[in-house]
TIFI-935834 format. One record per residue: residue number from 1; residue in three letters; x, y, z of N, C-alpha, C in turn. Coordinates in steps of 0.02 Angstrom, whole numbers, plus 50000, padded with zeros to 5 digits. Layout:
BEGIN
NODE   torlum   voro     n.x     n.y     n.z    ca.x    ca.y    ca.z     c.x     c.y     c.z
NODE      NUM    Ala       X       Y       Z       X       Y       Z       X       Y       Z
...
This chain:
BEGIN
NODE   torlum   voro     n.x     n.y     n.z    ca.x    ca.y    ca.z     c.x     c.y     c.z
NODE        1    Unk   49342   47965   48587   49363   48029   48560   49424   48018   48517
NODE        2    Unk   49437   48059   48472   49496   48068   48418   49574   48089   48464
NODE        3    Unk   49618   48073   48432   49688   48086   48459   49709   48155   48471
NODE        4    Unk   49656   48214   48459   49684   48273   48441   49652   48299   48510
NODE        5    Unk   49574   48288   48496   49536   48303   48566   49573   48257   48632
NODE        6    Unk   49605   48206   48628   49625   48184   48699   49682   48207   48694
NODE        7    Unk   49735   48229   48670   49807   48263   48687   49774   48351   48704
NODE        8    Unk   49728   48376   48676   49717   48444   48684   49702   48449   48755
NODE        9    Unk   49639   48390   48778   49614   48391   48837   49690   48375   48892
NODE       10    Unk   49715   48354   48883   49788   48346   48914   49811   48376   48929
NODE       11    Unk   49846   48424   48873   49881   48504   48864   49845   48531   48916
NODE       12    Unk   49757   48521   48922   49718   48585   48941   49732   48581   49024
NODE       13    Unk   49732   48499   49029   49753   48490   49118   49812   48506   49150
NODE       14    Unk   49855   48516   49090   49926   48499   49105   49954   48579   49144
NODE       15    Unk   49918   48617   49077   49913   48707   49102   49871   48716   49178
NODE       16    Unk   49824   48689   49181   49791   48711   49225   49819   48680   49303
NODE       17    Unk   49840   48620   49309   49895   48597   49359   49956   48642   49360
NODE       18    Unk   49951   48659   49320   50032   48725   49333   50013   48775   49325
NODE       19    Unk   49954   48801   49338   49934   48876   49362   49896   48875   49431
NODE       20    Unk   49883   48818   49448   49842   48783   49521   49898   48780   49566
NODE       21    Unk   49961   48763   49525   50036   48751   49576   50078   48815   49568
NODE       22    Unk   50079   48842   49536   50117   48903   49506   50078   48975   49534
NODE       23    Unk   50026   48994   49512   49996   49044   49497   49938   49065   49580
NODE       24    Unk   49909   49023   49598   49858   49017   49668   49865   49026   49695
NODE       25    Unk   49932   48996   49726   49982   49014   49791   49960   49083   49793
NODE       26    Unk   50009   49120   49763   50033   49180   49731   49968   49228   49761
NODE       27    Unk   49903   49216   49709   49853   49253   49698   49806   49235   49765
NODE       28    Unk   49798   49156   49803   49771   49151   49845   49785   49210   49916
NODE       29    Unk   49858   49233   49906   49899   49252   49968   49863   49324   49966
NODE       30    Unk   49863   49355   49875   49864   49416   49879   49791   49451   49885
NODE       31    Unk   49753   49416   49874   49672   49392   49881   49676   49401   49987
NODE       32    Unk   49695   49360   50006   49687   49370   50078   49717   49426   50117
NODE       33    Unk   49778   49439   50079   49805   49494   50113   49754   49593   50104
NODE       34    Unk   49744   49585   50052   49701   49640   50032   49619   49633   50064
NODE       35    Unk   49613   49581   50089   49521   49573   50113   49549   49574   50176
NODE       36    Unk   49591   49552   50211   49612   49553   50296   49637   49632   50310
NODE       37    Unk   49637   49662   50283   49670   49731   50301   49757   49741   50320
NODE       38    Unk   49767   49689   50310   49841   49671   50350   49894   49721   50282
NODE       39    Unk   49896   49751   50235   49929   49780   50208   49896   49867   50222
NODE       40    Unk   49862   49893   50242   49826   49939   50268   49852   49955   50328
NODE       41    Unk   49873   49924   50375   49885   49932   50435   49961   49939   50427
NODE       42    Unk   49994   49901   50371   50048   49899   50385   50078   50001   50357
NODE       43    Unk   50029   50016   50308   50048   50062   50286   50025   50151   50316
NODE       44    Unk   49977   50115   50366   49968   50166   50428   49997   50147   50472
NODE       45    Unk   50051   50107   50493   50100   50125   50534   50170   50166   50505
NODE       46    Unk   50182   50159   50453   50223   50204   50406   50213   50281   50423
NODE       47    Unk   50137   50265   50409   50150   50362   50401   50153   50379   50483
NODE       48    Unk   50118   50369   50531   50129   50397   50603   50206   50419   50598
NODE       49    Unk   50249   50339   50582   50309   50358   50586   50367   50405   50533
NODE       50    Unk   50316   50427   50472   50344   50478   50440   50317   50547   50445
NODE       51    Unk   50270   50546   50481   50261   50607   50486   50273   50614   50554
NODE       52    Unk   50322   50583   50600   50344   50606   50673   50412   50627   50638
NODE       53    Unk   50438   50577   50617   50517   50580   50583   50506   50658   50537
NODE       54    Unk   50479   50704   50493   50428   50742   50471   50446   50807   50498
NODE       55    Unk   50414   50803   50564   50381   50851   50602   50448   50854   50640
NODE       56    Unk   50483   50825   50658   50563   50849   50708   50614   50851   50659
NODE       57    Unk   50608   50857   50577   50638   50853   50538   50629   50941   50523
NODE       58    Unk   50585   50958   50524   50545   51036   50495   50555   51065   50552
NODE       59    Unk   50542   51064   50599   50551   51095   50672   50654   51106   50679
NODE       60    Unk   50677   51064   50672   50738   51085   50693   50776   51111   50606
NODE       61    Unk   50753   51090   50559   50765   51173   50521   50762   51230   50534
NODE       62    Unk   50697   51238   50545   50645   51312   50565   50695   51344   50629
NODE       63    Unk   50731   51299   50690   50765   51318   50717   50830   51349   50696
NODE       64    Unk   50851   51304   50676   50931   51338   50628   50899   51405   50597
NODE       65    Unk   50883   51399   50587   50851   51450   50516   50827   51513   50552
NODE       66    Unk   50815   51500   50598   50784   51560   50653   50855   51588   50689
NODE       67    Unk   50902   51541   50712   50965   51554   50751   50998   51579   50735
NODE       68    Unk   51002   51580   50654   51038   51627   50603   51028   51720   50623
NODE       69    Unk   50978   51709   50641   50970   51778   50632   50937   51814   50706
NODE       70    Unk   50973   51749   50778   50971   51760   50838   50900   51782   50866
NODE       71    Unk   50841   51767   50844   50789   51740   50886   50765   51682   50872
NODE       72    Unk   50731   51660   50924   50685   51571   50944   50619   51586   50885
NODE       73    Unk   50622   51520   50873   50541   51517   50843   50481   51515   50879
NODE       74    Unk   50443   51532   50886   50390   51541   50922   50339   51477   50884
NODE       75    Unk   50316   51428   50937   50263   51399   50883   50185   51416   50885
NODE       76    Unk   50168   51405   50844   50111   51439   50820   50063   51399   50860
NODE       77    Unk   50012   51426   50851   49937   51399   50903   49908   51342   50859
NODE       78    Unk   49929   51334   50777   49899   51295   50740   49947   51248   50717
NODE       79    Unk   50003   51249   50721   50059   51206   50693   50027   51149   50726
NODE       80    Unk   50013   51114   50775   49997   51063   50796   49946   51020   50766
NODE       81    Unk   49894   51071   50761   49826   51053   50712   49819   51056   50634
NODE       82    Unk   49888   51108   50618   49884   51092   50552   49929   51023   50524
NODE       83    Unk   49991   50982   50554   50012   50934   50573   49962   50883   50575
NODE       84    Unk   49927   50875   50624   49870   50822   50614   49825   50804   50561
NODE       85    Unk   49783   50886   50563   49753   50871   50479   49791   50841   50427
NODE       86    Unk   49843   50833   50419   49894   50819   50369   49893   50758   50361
NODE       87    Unk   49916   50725   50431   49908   50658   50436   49855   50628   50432
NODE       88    Unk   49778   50649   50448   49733   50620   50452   49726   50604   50367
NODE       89    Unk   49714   50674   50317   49711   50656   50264   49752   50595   50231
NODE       90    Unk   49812   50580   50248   49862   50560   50240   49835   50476   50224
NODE       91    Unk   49803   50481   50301   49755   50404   50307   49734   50383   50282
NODE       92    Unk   49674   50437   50273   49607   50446   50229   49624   50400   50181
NODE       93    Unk   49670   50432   50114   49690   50414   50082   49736   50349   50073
NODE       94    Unk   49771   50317   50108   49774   50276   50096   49705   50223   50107
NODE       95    Unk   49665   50254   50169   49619   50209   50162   49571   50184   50091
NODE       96    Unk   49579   50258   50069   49525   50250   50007   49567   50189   49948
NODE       97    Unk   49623   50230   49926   49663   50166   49885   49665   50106   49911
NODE       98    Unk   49658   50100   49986   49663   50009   49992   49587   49968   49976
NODE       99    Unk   49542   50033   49978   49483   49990   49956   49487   50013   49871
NODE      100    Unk   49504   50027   49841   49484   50020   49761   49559   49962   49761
NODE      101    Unk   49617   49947   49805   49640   49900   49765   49592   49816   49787
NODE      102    Unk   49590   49817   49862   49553   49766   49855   49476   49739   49822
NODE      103    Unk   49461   49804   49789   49404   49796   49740   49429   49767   49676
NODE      104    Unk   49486   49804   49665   49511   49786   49618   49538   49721   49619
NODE      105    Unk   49569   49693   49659   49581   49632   49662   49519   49546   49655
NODE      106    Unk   49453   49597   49666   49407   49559   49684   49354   49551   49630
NODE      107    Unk   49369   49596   49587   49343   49616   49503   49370   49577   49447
NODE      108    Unk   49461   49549   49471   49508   49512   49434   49553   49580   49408
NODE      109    Unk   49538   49629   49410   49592   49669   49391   49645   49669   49421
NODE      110    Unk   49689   49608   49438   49749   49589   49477   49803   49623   49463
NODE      111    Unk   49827   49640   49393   49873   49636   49353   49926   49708   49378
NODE      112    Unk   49861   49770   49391   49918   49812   49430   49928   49824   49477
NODE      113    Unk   49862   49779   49511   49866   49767   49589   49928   49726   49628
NODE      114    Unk   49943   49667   49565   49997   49611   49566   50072   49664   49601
NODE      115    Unk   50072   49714   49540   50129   49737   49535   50143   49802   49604
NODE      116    Unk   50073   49817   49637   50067   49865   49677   50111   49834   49748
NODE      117    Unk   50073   49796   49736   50098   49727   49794   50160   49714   49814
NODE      118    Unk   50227   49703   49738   50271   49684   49752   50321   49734   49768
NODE      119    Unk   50276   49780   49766   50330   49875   49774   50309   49870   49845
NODE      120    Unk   50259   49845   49873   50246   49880   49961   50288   49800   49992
């Protein structure tokens, strides 16, 4: 072969050894983490604990707010269930986004998945 084709073919290994060492790691990790569920779980333990933190956050307003004007709040027969529904949706939804990102991840559309990643 000519001097141009064997330095190109070079260049071409040279990139690809430094995206095999650089870049794989990286993408191998984020590839497993999105097919294992392990970022899913992490982000349904979040909400339990924001919507407890939430719910005794709104409740002892509603108290003040009631004391002001010297009677108790009475709670309602649905506050409990409307609370839950909240959270369930809450799930839902993250469940649904963790499967279009790991679809997305699995399509090659990495790029805003990459960046989804380094915010959670």
């Amino acid at each position: 072969m000519g001097v141009a084709s064997d330095t190109y073919a070079e260049l071409t290994r040279e990139q690809y050894d430094n995206w095999l060492e650089t870049y794989y790691p990286v993408q191998k990790q984020y590839l497993e983490a999105t097919q294992s569920g392990e970022l899913l779980n992490e982000q349904l333990g979040r909400v339990d604990e924001h919507y407890q933190e939430g719910t005794q956050a709104s409740q002892t307003g509603t108290n003040n707010r009631m004391a002001r004007y010297g009677v108790q709040a009475e709670e309602g027969q649905h506050d409990g269930l409307r609370t839950s529904l909240a959270q369930v949706a809450s799930k839902n939804a993250l469940r649904d986004h963790e499967k279009d990102r790991a679809m997305n991840a699995l399509s090659g559309a990495t790029t805003q998945a990459m960046e989804q990643m380094e915010d959670v």
